[in-house]
VEXDREN-2710 file (C-alpha; in Angstrom, 1 decimal):
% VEXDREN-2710
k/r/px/py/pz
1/UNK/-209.2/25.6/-75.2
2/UNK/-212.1/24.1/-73.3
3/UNK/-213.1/23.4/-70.2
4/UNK/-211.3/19.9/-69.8
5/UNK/-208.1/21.3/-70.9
6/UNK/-208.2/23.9/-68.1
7/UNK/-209.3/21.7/-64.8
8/UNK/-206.5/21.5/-62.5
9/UNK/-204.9/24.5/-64.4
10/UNK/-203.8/27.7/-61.8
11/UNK/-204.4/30.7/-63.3
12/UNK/-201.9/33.1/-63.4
13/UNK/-202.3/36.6/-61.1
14/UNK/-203.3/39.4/-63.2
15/UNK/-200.3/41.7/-62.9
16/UNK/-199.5/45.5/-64.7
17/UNK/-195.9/46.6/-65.6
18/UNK/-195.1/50.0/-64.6
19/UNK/-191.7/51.8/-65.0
20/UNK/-190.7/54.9/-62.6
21/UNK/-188.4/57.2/-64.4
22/UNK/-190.0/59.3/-67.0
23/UNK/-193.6/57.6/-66.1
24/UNK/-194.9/57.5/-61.9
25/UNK/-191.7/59.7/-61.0
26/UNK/-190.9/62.9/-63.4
27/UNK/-187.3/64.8/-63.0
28/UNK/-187.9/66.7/-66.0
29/UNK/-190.2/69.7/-65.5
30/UNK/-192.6/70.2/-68.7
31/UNK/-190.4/73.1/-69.5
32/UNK/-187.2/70.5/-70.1
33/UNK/-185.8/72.2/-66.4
34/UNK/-184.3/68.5/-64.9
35/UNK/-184.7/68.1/-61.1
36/UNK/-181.6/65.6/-61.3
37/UNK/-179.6/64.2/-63.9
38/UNK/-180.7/60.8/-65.4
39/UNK/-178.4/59.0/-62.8
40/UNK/-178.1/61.1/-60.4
41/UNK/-179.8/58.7/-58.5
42/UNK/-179.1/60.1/-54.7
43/UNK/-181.4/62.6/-55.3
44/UNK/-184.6/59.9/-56.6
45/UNK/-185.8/61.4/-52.9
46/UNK/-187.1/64.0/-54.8
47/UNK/-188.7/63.0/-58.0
48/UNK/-192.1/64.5/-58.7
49/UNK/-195.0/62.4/-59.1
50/UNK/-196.8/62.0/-62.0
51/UNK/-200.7/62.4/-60.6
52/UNK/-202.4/61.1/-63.4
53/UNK/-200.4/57.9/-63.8
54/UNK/-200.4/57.3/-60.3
55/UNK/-204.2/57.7/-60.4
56/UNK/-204.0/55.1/-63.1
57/UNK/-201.8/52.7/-61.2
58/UNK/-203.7/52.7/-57.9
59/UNK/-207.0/52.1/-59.9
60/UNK/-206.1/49.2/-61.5
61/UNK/-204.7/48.1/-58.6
62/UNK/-208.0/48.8/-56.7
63/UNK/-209.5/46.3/-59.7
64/UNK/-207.2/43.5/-58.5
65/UNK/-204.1/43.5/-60.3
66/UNK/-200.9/43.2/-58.7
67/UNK/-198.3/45.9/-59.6
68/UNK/-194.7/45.1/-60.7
69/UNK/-192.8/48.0/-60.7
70/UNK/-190.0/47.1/-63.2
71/UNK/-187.0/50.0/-63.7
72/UNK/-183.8/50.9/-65.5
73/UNK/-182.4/51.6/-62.1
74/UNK/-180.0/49.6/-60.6
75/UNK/-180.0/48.3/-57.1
76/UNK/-177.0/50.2/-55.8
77/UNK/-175.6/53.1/-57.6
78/UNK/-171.4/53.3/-58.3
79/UNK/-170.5/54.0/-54.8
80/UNK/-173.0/51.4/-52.8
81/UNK/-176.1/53.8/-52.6
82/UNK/-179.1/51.8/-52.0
83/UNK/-181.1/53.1/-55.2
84/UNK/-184.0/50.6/-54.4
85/UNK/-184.1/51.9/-50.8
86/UNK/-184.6/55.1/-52.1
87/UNK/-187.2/53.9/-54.9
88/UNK/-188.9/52.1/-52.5
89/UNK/-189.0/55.3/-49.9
90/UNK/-190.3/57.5/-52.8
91/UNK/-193.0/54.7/-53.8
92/UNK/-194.6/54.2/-50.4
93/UNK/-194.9/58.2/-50.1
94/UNK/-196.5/58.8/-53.3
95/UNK/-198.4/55.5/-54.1
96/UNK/-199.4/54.4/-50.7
97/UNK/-198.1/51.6/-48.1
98/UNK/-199.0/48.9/-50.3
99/UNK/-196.2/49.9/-52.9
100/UNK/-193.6/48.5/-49.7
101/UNK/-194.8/44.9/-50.9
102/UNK/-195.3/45.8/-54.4
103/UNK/-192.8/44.0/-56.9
104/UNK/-189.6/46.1/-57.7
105/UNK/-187.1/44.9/-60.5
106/UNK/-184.1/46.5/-61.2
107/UNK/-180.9/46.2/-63.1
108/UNK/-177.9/45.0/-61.3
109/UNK/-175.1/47.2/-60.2
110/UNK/-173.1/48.4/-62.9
111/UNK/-175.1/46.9/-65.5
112/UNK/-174.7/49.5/-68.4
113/UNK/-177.1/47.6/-71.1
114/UNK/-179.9/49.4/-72.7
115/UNK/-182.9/49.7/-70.4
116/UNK/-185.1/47.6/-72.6
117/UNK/-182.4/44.4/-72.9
118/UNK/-182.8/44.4/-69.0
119/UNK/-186.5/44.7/-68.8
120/UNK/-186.8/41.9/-71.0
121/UNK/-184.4/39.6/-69.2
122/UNK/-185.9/40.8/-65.7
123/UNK/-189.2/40.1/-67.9
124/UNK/-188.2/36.2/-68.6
125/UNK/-186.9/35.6/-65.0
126/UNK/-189.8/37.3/-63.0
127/UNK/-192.9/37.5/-65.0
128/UNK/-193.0/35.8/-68.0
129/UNK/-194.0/32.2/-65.9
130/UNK/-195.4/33.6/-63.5
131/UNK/-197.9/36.6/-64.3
132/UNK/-200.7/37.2/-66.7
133/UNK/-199.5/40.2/-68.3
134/UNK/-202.9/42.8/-70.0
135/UNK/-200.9/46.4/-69.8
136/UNK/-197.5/47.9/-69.3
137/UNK/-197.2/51.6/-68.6
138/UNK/-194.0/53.4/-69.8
139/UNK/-192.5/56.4/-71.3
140/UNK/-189.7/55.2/-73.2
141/UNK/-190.2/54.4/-77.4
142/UNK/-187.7/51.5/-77.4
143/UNK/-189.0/49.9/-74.0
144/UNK/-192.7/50.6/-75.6
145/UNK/-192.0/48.3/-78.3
146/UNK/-190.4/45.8/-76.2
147/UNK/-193.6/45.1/-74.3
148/UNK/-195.7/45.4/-77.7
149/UNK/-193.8/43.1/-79.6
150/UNK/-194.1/40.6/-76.2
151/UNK/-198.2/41.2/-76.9
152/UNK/-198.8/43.2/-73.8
153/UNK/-200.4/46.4/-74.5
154/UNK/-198.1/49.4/-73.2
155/UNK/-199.6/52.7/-72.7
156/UNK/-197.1/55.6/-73.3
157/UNK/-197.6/58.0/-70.8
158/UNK/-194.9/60.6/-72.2
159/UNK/-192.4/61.5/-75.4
160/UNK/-189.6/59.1/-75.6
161/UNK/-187.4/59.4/-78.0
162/UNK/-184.7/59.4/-76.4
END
């Protein structure tokens, strides 16, 4: 590319994927003790954080990158429970304010694909156009790949074979 294809060109925000289960929020202990089970998601409340990613998060934040928070959560659980009101609750307490205005995709409501078919098509619908894309931080193996074989480098903050 040079410089004449580029005039009048917008360039993209610089934006970071991060997932919450399993990577900002933990609810398994080290030990394998689980706070809550995988969905039970009225008690997200009391996730743990994850210091070191968070660290991570709010640095490259600091650096100028927007922060999508993109999760395997849905919006509401089975019986109407705001899940991203919760998400979003839990966010702001352990990231800071700005995680309010932060970027939150989630599945829909009863949505019962795999985690990485709905990051990919929340990926196509809310990112891929819009976002310059360098790093993705997740846990999962399967949802690792996903953003690797989409050429953005994904960090895997934790064992996830599962």
């Amino acid at each position: 590319m040079n410089a004449l294809t580029t005039i009048g060109t917008p360039r993209r925000p610089r934006a970071v994927i991060v997932d919450i289960d399993g990577t900002v929020a933990k609810h398994v202990l080290s030990d394998g003790t689980q706070l809550r089970g995988h969905h039970d998601y009225r008690l997200v409340v009391w996730d743990l954080p994850n210091p070191p990613v968070i660290d991570t998060v709010n640095a490259l934040r600091d650096a100028g990158h927007q922060i999508i928070f993109c999760s395997g959560r849905p919006e509401r659980d089975d019986r109407g429970y705001s899940v991203r009101a919760a998400t979003r609750g839990w966010l702001g307490q352990h990231l800071g304010e700005w995680a309010d205005d932060a970027l939150l995709l989630m599945r829909g409501q009863g949505d019962m694909r795999p985690d990485h078919a709905v990051k990919h098509e929340l990926f196509n619908a809310h990112i891929r156009d819009a976002y310059e894309v360098p790093l993705a931080l997740d846990d999962r193996d399967r949802v690792v790949a996903l953003w690797r074989s989409l050429g953005i480098v994904c960090l895997q903050v934790d064992e996830g074979n599962f």
